[in-house]
C-alpha positions in Angstrom: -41.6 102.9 -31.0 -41.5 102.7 -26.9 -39.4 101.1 -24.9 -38.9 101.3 -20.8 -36.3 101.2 -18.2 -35.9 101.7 -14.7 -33.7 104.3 -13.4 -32.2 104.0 -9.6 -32.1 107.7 -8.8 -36.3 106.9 -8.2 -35.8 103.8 -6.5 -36.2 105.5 -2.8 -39.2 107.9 -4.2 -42.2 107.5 -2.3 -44.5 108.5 -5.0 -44.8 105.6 -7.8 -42.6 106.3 -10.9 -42.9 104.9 -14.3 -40.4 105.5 -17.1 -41.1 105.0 -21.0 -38.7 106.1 -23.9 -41.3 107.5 -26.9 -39.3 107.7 -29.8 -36.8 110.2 -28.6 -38.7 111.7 -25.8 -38.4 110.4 -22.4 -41.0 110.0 -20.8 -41.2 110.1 -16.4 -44.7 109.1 -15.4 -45.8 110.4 -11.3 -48.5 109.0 -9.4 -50.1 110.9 -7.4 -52.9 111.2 -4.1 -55.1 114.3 -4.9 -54.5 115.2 -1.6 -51.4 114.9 -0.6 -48.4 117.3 0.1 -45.9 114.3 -0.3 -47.2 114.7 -3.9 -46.9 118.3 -4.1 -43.5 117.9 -3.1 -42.4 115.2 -5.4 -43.8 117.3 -8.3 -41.6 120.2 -7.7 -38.5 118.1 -7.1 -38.8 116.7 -10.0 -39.5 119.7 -12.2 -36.4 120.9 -10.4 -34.3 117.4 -11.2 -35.2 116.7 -14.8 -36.2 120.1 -16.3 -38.7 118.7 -18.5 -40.2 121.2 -21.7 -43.4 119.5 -21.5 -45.4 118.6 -18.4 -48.6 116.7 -18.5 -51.2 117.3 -15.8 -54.2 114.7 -14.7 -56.8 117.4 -16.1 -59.1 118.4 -19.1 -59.3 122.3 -20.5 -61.9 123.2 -18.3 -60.7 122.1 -15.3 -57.7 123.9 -16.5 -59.5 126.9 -16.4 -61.4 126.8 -13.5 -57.9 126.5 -12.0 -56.0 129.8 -13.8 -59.0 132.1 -13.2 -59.8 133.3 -9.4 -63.0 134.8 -10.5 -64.2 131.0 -11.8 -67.3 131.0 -9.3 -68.3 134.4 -9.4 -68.5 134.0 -13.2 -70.3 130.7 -13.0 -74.0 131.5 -13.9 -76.2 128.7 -12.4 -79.3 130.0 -14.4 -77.4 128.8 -17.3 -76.6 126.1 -16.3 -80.1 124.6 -15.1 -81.7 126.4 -18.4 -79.2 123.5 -20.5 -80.2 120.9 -17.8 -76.9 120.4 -16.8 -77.8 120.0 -13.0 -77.0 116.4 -12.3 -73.4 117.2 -14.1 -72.8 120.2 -12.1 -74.1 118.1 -9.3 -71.5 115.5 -9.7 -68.8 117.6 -10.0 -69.4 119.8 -7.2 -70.1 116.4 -5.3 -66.9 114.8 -6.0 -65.4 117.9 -5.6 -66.8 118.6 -1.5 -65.8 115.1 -1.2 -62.1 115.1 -2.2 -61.8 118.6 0.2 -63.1 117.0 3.3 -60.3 114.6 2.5 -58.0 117.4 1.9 -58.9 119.3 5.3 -55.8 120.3 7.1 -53.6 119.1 4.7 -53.5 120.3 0.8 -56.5 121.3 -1.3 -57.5 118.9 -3.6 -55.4 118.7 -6.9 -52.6 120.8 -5.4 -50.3 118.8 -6.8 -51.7 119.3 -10.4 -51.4 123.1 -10.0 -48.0 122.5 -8.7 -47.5 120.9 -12.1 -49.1 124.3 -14.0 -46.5 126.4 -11.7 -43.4 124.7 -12.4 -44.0 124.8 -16.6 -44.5 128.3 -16.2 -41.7 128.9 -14.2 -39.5 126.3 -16.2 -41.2 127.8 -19.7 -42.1 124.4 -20.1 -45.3 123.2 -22.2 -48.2 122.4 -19.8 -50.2 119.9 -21.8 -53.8 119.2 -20.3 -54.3 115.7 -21.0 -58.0 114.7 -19.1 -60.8 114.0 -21.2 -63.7 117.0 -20.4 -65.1 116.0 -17.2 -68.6 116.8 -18.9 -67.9 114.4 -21.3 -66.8 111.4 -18.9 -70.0 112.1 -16.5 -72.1 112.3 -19.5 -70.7 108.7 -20.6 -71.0 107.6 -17.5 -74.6 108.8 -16.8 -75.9 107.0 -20.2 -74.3 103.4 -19.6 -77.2 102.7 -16.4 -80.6 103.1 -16.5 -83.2 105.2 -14.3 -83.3 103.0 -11.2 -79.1 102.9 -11.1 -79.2 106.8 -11.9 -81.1 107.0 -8.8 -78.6 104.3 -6.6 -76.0 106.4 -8.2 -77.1 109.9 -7.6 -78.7 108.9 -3.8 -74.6 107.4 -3.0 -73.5 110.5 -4.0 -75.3 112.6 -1.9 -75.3 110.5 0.8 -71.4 111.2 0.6 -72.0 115.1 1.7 -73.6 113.9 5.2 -70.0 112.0 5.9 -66.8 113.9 7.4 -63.4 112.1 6.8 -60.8 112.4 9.3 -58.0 111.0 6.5 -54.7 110.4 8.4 -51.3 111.6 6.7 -50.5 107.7 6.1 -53.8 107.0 4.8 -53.6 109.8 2.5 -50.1 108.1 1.2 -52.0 104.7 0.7 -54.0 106.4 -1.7 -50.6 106.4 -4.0 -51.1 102.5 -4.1 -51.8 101.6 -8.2 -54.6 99.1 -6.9 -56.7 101.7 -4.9 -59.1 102.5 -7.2 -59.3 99.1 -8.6 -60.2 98.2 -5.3 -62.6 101.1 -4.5 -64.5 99.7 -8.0 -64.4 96.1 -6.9 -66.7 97.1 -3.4 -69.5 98.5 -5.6 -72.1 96.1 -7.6 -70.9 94.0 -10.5 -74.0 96.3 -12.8 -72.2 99.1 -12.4 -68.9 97.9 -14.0 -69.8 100.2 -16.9 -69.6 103.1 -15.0 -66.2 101.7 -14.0 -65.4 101.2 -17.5 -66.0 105.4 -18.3 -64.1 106.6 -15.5 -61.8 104.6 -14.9 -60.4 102.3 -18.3 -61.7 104.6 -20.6 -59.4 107.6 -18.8 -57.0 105.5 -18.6 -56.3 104.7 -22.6 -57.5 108.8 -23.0 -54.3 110.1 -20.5 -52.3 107.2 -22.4 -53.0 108.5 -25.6 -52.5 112.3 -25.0 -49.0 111.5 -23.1 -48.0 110.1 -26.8 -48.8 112.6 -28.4 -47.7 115.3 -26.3 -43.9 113.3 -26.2 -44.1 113.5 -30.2 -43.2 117.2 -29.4 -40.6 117.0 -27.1 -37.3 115.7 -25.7 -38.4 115.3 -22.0 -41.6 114.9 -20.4 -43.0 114.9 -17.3 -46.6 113.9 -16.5 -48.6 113.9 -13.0 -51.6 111.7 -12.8 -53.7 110.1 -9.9 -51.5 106.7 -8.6 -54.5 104.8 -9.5 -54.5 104.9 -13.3 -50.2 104.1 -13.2 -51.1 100.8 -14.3 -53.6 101.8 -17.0 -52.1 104.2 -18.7 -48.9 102.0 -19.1 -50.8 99.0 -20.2 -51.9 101.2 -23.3 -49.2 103.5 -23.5 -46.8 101.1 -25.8 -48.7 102.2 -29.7 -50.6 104.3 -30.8 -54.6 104.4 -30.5 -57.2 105.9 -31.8 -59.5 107.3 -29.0 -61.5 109.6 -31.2 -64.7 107.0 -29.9 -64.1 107.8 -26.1 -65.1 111.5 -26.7 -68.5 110.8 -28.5 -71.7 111.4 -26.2 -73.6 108.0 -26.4 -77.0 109.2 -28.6 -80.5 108.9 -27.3 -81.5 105.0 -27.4 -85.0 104.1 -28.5 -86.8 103.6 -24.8 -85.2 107.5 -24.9 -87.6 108.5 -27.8 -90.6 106.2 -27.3 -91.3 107.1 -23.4 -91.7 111.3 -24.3 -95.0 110.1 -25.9 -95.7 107.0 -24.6 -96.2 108.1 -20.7 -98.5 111.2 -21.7 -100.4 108.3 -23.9 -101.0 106.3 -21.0 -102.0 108.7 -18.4 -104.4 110.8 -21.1 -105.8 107.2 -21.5 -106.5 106.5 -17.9 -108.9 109.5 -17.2 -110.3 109.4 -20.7 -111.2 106.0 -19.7 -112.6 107.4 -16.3 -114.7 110.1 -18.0 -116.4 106.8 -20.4 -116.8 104.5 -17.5 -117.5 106.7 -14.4 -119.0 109.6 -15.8 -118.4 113.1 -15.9 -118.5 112.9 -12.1 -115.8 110.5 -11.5 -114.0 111.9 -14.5 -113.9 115.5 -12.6 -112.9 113.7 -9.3 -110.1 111.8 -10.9 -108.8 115.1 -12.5 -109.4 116.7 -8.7 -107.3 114.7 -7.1 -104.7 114.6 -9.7 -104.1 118.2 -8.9 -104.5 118.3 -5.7 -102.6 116.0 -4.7 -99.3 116.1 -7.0 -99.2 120.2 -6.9 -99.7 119.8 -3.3 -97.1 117.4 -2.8 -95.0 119.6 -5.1 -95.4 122.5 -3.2 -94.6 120.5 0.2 -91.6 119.2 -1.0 -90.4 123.3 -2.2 -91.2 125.0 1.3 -89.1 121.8 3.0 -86.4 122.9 0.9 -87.4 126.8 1.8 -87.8 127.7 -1.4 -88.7 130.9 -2.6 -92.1 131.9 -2.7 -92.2 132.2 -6.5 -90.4 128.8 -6.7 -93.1 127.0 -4.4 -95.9 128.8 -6.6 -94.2 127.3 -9.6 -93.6 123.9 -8.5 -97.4 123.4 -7.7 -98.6 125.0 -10.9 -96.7 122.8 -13.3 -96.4 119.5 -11.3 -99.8 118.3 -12.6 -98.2 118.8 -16.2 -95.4 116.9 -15.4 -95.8 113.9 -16.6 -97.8 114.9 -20.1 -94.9 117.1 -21.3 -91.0 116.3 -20.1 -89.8 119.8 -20.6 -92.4 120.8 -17.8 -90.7 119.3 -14.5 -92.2 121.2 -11.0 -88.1 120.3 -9.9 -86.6 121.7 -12.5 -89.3 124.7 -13.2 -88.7 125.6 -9.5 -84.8 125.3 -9.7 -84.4 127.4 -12.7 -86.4 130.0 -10.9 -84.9 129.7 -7.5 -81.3 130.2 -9.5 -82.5 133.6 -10.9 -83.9 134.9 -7.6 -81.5 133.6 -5.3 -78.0 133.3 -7.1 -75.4 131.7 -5.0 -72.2 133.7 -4.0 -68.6 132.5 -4.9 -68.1 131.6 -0.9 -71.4 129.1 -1.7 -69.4 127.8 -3.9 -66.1 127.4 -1.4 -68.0 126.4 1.4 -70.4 124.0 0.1 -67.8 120.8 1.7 -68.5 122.6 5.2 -71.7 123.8 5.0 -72.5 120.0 4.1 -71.1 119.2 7.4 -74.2 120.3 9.1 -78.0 118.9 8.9 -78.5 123.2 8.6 -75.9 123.8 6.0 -77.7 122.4 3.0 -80.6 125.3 3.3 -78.0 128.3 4.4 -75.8 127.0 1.3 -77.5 128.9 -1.8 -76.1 126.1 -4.3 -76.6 123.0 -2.2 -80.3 124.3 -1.6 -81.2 125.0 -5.0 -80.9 121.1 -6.1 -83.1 120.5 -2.9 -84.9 122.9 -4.7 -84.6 120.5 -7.6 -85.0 117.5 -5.9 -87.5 117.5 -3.2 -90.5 118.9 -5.8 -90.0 116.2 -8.1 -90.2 113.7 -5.4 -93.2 114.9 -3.6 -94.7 115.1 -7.7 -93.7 111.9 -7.8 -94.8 110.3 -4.5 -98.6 112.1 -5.8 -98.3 110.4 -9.1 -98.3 106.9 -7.3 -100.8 108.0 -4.6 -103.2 109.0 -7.3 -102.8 106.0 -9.5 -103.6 103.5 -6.3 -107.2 105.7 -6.1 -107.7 105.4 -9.9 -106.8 101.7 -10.0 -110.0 101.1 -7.6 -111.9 103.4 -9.7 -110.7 101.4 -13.2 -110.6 98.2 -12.1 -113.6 97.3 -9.7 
């Protein structure tokens, strides 16, 4: 059983308050700018005020330990985590990451508030109760609701967000506490891409609901701090009990999934094996000439752009012709992997990798950012040959 009520010692708080009664636990609810000291502020005052034994903090168990250990970066192994093809996941993070701390410049670092939160339960010997779902998890959702073209929109907008440098004012930084900013911020982008909206931003929003109930079936006072835009959310759902068992489930491999990892090496093996029985051995030889040339070249381009090293560009134009007959043999991701084990970034790669994006130069001198153009820049010169070879064998196939 809930019920609300509004107390008037918040009413001149400049942070937005909400304030539920769960059973007998009461419940006090702060929104919260990522970036703001206002914030950081209004989470210690508060600890200080209501001396809660639980507090609840916008963030999932890794998060939360990426936060309590100094040595996070330094034990980070980007071999690993290109090996489990996890690049366009670490990508995102470290994306959204860069993004939030050019905001943050000058002011707080990003999620200050939320450590502020982990300080004050230790200090008050209070339960700190991580209540995110695992940011893998939510990207992984995310990433499997579009399809390849919108992966690539998606991807290309959030790289494109490196290049820009916001100047955030103070009062700008406290219009971010308004409960409508995200909603907004989802409205701008286009209406097929409301799923994505959907995983990280409704789907969150019933997940921190959920896990503030259950944490407040364990205590008498609770506090929890969580980004201003999900206030109304969370309290929308936060009235009963729900199961969100569903909203931590990776969405399986669809059928298109399964079919294309033999369909594509079908269909290329069938366009020079119907060279070789048209043309002739000649134009058969040609065809597989050019194939080579021309995506390992490409390949290879697209690695020394991204000054790769010289093992990496070797690799890249060995196994781009391969490419597209067995998926586990990508010249971006064969050249990535190998430029992680012979160039592993530093922990200050890491921690400067929202500056060093400032600068055209930055994204070669940065060891992380310049392994995914490591990544990236192979694949699409592989790519760009693949369609520059098909135009020559359509006029070969089809006089």
């Amino acid at each position: 059983m809930s019920s609300t009520k509004k107390n008037k010692k918040y009413q001149d708080s400049k942070e937005p308050i909400r304030e539920i009664y769960i059973g007998d636990c009461e419940v006090t609810i702060l929104g919260t700018a990522h970036v703001s000291e206002e914030s950081v502020k209004e989470v210690r005052r508060l600890s200080e005020e209501l001396k809660p034994d639980t507090i609840c903090v916008e963030l999932c168990n890794s998060r939360v330990k990426s936060i309590q250990d100094p040595e996070y970066f330094k034990k980070l192994d980007v071999f690993k985590v290109f090996k489990e093809r996890k690049m366009f996941l670490l990508l995102s993070s470290l994306i959204l990451s860069s993004f939030q701390k050019k905001m943050g410049q000058g002011v707080v670092r990003p999620g200050d508030e939320l450590r502020a939160g982990m300080e004050e339960g230790e200090r008050l010997s209070a339960r700190v109760v991580p209540i995110d779902r695992e940011i893998q998890t939510t990207l992984k959702r995310a990433w499997g609701t579009v399809g390849a073209f919108s992966k690539m929109y998606l991807l290309s907008a959030l790289i494109t967000s490196l290049f820009v440098k916001e100047d955030v004012s103070q009062e700008k930084i406290e219009e971010m506490k308004s409960e409508d900013v995200l909603n907004d911020l989802f409205s701008q982008i286009p209406s097929r891409y409301s799923a994505v909206k959907e995983v990280i931003i409704d789907e969150r929003d019933r997940y921190l609901a959920q896990n503030i109930r259950n944490a407040a079936k364990d205590s008498k006072k609770l506090l929890a701090v969580v980004g201003a835009g999900h206030l109304n959310g969370i309290m929308n759902h936060i009235e009963e009990d729900k199961d969100i068992s569903a909203l931590d489930q990776i969405p399986p491999k669809t059928t298109w999934d399964r079919v294309k990892v033999f369909l594509f090496p079908l269909i290329f093996g069938s366009i020079f094996t119907i060279g070789f029985i048209k043309g002739g051995r000649d134009v058969g030889a040609d065809m597989i000439y050019s194939w080579v040339i021309f995506k390992s070249g490409l390949a290879a381009l697209g690695a020394i752009i991204a000054l790769a090293h010289p093992v990496s560009i070797l690799l890249a134009a060995i196994t781009a012709p391969f490419g597209n007959f067995n998926p586990v043999i990508k010249p971006g991701w064969i050249a990535a992997l190998a430029e992680s084990w012979l160039r592993k970034p530093k922990t200050e790669d890491f921690e400067n990798i929202a500056t060093d994006s400032e600068k055209f130069t930055g994204y070669w001198k940065n060891r992380v950012i310049r392994i995914f153009l490591v990544f990236m820049l192979p694949q699409l010169g592989s790519s760009i040959g693949t369609f520059i070879v098909m135009n020559e064998f359509s006029k070969i196939l089809i006089p």
